[in-house]
Backbone as CSV, one residue per row, in Angstrom:
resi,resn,N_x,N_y,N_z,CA_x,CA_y,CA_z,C_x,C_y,C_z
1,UNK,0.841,-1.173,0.000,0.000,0.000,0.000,0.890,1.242,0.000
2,UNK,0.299,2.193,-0.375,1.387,3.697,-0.883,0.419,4.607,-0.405
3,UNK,1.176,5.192,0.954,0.534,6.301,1.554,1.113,7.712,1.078
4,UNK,0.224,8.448,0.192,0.506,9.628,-0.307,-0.082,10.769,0.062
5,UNK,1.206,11.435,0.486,1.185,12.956,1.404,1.778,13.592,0.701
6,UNK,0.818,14.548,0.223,0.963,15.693,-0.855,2.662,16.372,-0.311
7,UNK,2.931,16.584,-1.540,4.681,17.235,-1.386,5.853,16.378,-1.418
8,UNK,5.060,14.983,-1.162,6.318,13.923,-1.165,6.987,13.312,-2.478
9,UNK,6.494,13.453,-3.403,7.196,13.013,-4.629,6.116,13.414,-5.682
10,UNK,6.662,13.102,-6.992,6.042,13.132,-8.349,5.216,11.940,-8.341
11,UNK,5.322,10.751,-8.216,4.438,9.855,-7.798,3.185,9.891,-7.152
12,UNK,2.993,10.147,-5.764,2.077,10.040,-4.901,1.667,11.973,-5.397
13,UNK,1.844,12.432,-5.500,1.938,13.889,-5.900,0.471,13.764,-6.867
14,UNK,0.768,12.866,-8.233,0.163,12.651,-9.306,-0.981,12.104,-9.012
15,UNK,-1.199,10.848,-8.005,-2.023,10.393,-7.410,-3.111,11.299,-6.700
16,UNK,-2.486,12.154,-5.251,-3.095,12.925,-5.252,-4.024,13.906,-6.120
17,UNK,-3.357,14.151,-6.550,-3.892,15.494,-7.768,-4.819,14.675,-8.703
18,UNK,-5.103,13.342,-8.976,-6.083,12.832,-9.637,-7.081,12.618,-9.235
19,UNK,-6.661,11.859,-7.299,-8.387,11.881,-6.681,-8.758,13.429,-6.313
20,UNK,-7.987,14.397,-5.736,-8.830,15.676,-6.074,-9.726,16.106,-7.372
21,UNK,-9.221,15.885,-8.027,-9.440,15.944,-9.600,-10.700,15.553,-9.555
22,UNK,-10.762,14.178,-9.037,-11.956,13.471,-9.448,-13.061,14.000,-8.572
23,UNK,-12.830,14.048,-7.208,-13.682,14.486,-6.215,-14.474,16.004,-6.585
24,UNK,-13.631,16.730,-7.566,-14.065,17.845,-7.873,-15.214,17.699,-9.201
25,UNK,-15.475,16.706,-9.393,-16.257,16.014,-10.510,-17.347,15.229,-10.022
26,UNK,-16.941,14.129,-9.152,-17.582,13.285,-9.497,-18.887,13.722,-7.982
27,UNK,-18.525,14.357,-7.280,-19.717,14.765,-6.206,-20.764,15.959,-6.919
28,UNK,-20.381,17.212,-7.924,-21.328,17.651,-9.026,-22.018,16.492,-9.523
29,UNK,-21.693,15.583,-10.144,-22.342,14.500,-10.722,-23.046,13.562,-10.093
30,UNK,-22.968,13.151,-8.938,-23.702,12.583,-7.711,-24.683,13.317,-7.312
31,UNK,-24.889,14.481,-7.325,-25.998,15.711,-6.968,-27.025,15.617,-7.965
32,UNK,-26.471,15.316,-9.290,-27.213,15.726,-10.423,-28.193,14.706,-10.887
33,UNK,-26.976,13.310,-10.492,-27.832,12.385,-10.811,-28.945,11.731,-10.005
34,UNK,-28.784,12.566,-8.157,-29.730,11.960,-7.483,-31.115,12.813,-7.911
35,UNK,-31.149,13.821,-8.428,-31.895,15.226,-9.037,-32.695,14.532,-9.859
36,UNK,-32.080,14.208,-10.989,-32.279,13.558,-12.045,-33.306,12.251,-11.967
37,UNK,-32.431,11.224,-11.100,-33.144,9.856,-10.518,-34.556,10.647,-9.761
38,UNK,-34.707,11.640,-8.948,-35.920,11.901,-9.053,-37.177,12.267,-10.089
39,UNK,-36.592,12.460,-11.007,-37.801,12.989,-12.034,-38.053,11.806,-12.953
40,UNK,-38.218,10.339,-12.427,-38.336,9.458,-13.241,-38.125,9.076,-14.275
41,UNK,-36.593,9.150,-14.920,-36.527,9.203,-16.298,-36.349,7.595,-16.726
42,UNK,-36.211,7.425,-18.278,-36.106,6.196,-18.770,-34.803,5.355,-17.856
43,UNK,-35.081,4.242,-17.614,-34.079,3.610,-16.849,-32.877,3.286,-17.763
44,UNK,-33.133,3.122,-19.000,-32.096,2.781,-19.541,-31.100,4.166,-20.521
45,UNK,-31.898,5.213,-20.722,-30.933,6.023,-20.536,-30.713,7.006,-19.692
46,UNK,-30.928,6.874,-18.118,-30.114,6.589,-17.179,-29.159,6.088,-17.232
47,UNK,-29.009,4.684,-17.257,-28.198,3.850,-16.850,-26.902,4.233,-18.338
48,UNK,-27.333,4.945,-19.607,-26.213,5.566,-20.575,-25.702,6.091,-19.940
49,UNK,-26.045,7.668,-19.266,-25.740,9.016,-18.659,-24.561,8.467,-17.827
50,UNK,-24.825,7.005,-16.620,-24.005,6.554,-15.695,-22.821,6.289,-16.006
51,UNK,-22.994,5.219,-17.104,-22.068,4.310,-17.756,-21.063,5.066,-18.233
52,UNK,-21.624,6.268,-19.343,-20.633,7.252,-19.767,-19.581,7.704,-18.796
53,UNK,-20.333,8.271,-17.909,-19.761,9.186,-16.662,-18.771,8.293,-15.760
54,UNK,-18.786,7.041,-16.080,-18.347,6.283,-15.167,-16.892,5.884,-15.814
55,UNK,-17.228,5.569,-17.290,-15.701,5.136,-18.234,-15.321,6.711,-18.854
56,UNK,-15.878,7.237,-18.887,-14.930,8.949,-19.041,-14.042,8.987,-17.642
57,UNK,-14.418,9.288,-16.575,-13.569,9.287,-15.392,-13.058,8.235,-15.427
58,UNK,-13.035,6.936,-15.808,-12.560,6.362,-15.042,-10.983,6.263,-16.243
59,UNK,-10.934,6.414,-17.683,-10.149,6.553,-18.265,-9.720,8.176,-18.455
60,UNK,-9.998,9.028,-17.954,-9.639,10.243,-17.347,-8.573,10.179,-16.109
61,UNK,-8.595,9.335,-15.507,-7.966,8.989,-13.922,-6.966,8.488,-14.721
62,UNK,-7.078,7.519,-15.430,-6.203,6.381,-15.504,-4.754,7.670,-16.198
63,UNK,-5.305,8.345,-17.250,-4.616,8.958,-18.080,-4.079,10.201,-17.168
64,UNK,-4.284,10.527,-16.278,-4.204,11.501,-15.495,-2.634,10.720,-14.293
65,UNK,-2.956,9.654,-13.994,-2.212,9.141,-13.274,-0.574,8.534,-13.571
66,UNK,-0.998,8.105,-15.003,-0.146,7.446,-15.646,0.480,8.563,-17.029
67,UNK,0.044,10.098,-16.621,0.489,10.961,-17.774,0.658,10.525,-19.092
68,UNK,-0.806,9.985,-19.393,-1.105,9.782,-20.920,-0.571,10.824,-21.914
69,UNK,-0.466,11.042,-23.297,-0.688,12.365,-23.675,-2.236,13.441,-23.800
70,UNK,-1.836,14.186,-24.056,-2.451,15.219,-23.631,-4.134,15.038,-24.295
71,UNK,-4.766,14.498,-25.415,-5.989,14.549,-25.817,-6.343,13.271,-25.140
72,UNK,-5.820,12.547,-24.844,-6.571,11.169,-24.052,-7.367,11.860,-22.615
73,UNK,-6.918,12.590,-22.277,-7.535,13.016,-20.848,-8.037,13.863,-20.756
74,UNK,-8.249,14.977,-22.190,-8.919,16.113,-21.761,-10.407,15.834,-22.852
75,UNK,-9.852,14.316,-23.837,-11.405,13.736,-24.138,-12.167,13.027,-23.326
76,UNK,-11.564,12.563,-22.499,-12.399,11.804,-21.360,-12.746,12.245,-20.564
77,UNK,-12.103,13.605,-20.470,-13.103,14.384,-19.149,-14.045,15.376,-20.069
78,UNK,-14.161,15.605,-21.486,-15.140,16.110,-22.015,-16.295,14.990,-22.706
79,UNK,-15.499,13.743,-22.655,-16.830,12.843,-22.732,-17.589,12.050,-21.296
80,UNK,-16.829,13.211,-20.280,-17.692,12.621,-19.017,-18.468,13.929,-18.485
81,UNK,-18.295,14.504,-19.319,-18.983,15.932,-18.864,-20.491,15.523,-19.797
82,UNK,-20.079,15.062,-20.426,-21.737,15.087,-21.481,-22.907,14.783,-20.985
83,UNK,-23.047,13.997,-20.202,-24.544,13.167,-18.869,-24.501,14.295,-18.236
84,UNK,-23.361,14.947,-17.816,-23.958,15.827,-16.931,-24.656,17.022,-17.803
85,UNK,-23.902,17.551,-18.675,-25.006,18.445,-19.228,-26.268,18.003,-19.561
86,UNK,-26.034,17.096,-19.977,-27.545,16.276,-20.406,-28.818,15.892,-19.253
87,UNK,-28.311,15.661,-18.077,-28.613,15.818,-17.078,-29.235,16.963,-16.573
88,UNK,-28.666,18.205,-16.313,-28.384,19.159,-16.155,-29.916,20.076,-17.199
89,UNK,-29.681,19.907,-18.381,-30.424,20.132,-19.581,-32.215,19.540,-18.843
90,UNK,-32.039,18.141,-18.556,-33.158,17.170,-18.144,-33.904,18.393,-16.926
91,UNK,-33.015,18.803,-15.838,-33.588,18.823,-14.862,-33.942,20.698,-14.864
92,UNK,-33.422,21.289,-15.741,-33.741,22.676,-15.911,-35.433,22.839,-16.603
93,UNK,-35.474,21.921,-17.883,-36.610,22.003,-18.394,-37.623,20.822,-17.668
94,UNK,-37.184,20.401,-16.754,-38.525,19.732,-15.873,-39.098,20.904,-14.539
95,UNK,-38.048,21.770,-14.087,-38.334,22.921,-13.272,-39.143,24.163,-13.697
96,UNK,-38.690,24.466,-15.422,-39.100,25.354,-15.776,-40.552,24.766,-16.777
97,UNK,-41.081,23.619,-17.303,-42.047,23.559,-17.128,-43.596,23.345,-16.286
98,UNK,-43.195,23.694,-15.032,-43.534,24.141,-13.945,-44.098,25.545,-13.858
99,UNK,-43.179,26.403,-14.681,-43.896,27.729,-14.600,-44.664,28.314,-15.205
């Protein structure tokens, strides 16, 4: 096991800086989708929105950790952004047809 304390190397350094990374992502997206999971949408594209969001980060991390080059990681964090707008999109026009 590799206990990483920010400042200690390029290694654990990189590590760090990826689960921040992620944490700064993936709790917006946990908000959105419990939002979302309320307004009853199709289960199965739901379960797209997830899936996406789930292999964008999760090959976002990977490339982030292991200093992929540079379009591998900034497509995977723009193809994990997409559910959320879409999401996002879902839950604006379910509020505003309300008014």
């Amino acid at each position: 096991m590799i206990i990483c304390v920010p400042g200690t190397g390029t290694e654990c350094l990189g590590v760090w800086k990826a689960h921040r990374n992620d944490m700064e992502n993936i709790y917006p997206f946990l908000f959105l989708g419990a939002i979302y999971s309320l307004l009853d949408p199709n289960l199965n594209i739901a379960r797209i929105h997830f899936l996406i969001f789930f292999v964008g980060r999760l090959v976002h991390t990977v490339a982030y950790v292991f200093a992929m080059k540079a379009p591998t990681r900034s497509l995977a964090y723009s193809i994990a952004q997409l559910p959320c707008f879409s999401m996002a999109l879902q839950i604006l026009y379910s509020v505003t047809s309300y008014w």
